[in-house]
C-alpha positions in Angstrom: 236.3 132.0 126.9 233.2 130.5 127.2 231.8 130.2 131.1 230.8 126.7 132.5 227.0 127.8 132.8 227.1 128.5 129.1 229.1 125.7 128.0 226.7 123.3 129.6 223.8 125.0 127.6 225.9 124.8 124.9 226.7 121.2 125.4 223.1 120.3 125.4 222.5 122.6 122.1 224.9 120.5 120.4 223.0 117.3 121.3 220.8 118.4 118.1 223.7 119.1 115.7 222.5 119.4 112.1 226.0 119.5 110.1 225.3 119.5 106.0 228.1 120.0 103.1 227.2 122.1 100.4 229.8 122.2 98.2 233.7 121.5 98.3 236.4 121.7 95.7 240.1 122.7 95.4 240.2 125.9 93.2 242.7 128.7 91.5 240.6 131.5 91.3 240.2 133.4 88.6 241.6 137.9 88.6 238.4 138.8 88.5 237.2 136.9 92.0 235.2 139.0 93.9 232.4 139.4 95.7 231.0 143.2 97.5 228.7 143.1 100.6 226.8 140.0 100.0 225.0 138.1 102.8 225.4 134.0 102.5 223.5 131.6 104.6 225.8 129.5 104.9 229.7 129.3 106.3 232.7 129.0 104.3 236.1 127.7 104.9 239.2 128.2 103.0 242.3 126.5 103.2 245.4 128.5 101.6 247.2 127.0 99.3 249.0 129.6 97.2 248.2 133.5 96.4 247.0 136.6 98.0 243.7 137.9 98.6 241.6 140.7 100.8 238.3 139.6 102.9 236.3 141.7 104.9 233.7 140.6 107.6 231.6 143.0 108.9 234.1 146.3 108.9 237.3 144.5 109.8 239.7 143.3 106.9 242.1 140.2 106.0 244.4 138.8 104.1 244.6 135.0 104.7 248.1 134.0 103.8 249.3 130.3 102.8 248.7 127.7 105.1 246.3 129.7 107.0 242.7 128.7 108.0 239.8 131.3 107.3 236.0 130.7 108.4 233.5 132.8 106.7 230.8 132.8 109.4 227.1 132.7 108.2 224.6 135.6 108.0 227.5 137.9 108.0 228.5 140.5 106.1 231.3 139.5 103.0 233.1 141.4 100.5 236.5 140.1 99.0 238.8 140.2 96.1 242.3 139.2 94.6 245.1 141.3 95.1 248.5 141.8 92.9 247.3 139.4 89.9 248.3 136.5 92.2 244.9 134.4 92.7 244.3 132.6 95.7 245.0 128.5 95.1 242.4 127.2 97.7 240.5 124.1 99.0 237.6 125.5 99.9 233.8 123.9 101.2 230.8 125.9 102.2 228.7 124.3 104.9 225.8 124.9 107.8 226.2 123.5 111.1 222.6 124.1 113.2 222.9 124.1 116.8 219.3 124.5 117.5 217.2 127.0 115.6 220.8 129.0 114.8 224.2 128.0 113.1 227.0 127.6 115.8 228.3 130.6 114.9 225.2 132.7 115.4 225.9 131.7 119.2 229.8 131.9 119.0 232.7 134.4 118.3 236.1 132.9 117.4 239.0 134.5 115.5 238.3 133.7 111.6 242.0 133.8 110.7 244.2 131.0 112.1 247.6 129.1 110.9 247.2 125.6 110.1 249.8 123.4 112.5 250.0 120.4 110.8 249.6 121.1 107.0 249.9 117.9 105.3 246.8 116.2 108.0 244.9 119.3 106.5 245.8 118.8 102.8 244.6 115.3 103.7 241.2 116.0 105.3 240.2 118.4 102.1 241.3 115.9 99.8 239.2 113.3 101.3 236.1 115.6 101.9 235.9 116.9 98.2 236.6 113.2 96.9 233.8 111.8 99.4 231.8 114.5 97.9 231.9 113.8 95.0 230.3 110.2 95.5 226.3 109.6 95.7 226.3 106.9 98.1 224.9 106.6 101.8 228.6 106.1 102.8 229.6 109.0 100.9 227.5 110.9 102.8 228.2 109.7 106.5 231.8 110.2 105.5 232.1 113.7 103.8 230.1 114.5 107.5 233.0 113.3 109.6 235.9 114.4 107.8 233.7 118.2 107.8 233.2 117.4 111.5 236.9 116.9 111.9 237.9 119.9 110.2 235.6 122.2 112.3 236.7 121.0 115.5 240.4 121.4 114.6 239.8 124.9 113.9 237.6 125.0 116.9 240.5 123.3 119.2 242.9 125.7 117.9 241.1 128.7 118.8 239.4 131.1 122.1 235.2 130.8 122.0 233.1 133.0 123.5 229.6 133.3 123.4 228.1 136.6 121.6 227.1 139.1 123.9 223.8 139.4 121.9 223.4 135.8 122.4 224.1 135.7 126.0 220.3 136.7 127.5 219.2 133.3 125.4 222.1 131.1 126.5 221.4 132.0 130.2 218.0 131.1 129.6 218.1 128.3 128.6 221.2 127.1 131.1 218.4 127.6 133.4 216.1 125.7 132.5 219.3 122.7 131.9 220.2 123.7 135.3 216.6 123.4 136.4 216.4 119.6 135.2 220.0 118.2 136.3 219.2 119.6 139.7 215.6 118.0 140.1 216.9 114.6 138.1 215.9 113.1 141.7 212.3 114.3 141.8 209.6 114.3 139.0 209.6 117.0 136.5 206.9 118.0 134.6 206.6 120.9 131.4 204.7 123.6 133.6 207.6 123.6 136.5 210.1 123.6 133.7 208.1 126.6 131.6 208.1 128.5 135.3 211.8 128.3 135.6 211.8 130.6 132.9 208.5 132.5 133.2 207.3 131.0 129.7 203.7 129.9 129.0 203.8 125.9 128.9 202.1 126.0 125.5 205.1 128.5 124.1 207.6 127.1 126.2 207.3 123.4 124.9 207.4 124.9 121.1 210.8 127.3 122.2 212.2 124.0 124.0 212.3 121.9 121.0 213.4 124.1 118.7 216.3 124.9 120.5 216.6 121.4 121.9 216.0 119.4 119.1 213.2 116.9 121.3 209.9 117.5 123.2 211.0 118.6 127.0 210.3 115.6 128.8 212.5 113.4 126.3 214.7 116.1 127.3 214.4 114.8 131.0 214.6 111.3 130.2 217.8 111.4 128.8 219.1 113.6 130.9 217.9 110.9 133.8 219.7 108.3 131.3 223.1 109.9 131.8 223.1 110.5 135.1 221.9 106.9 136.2 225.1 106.1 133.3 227.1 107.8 135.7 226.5 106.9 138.8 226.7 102.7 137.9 230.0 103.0 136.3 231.6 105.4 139.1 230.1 104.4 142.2 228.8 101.2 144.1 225.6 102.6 145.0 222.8 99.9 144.7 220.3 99.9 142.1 217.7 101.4 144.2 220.0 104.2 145.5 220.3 105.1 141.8 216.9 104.8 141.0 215.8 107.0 143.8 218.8 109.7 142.8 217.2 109.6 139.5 213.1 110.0 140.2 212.4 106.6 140.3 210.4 105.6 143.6 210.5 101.9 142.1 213.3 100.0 141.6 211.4 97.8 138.8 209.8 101.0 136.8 213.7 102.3 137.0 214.6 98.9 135.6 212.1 98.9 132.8 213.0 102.4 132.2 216.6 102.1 131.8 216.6 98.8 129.5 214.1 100.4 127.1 216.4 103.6 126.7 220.0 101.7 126.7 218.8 97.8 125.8 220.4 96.6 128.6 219.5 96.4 132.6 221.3 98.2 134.6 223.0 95.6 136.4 224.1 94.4 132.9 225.3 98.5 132.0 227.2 98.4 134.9 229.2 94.9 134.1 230.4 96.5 131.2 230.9 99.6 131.2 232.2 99.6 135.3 235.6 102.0 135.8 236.1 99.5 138.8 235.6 96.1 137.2 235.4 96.4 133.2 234.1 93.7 131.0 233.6 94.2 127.3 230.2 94.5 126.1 231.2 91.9 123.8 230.9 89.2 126.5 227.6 89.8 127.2 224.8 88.5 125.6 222.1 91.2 125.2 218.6 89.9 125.0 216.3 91.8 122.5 213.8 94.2 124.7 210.6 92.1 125.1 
């Protein structure tokens, strides 16, 4: 299981998350399938239909079965073929999902093989994501990205994630520098004290941040300071200049200013509708465009 210091930094990674279809189709294939130590750079998922089959990742074997689940993780090591002249029937998509500079399961290990719990919702989800993919449009798109979305965190909700062990130096470094920020949100926070945190050079540190991080280091900060001033109007009744000053703000009018540029609405406003303790919908509000 994956521990809460790395799931935060693993949280924040996925703030960035590039998720991009290939290719997806529903297939029989052919006797003569087969494929012998090849390296993809991308993953693969197959959804049994029908058939038998052997897959080998890395030096352990399978043999997905009908309605079983099986992810083909990038970068590794694949070999597979038919077995007993009865072809696999499959839905099948091949896909990268980038959770800063690596795919998501560069950083993670999960069990490739799982049984599929609700069959027809599966048969479903396929169905839709080759027909979307098949479409040119914008929508097609946005939606062959949600129903692949979908998919992956079903299998990802059925299963135990840990982080890699040869991953786990890099995810504790960079839970320290997340640490580092939500435990200085109060103060200001600059890119040297967050490049010390980790005993990086500021010039190479603000490069390494944003590739893993997907945004400069100070955006970093500011929408970390965002969510936690989020927080703390919908779940307590601290004043606006309590929050302010809990996130780094020695002005309550600079907090102000802040807060409406990166949310389009004032605080007070935020809080009216989206309070735990006195809910309004945001529909009833009339939101004035930022000046």
């Amino acid at each position: 299981m994956i521990r809460t210091n790395e799931q935060h930094a693993l949280s924040d990674l996925l703030q960035s998350l590039q998720l991009q279809l290939l290719i997806a189709h529903k297939t029989l294939v052919p006797l003569y399938w087969g494929e012998t130590d090849s390296y993809p750079d991308y993953n693969k998922l197959y959804f049994i239909c029908e058939g038998e089959g052997w897959i080998r990742i890395g030096d352990d074997d399978y043999y997905p079965q009908p309605g079983q689940l099986f992810l083909t993780p990038a970068h590794a090591k694949v070999s597979f073929s038919t077995l007993n002249e009865r072809p696999y029937l499959k839905y099948w998509c091949h896909f990268s999902i980038l959770a800063g500079p690596l795919d998501l399961f560069q950083w993670i290990g999960v069990p490739l093989c799982i049984p599929v719990q609700d069959i027809d919702n599966m048969t479903r989800l396929f169905q839709e994501l080759i027909a979307w993919h098949e479409q040119t449009s914008i929508v097609a798109r946005l939606r062959e990205k949600a129903l692949l979305l979908e998919i992956v965190s079903l299998f990802l909700d059925s299963v135990p994630i840990r982080v890699l062990q040869h991953r786990t130096e890099e995810m504790n470094r960079l839970n320290v520098i997340a640490h580092f920020v939500d435990s200085r949100l109060h103060t200001s926070i600059n890119v040297d004290q967050m490049a010390e945190s980790v005993h990086l050079h500021p010039n190479y540190f603000s490069s390494y941040f944003k590739k893993h991080f997907g945004i400069p280091p100070l955006k970093y900060v500011s929408r970390k300071r965002t969510e936690r001033a989020k927080q703390l109007l919908t779940t307590t009744s601290l004043s606006i200049k309590e929050i302010a000053d809990q996130t780094g703000f020695k002005e309550t009018n600079h907090f102000t200013k802040f807060f409406r540029k990166e949310v389009s609405l004032s605080p007070t406003e935020y809080r009216a509708a989206y309070s735990k303790q006195h809910p309004l919908s945001p529909a009833t509000l009339i939101i004035k465009a930022p000046s």
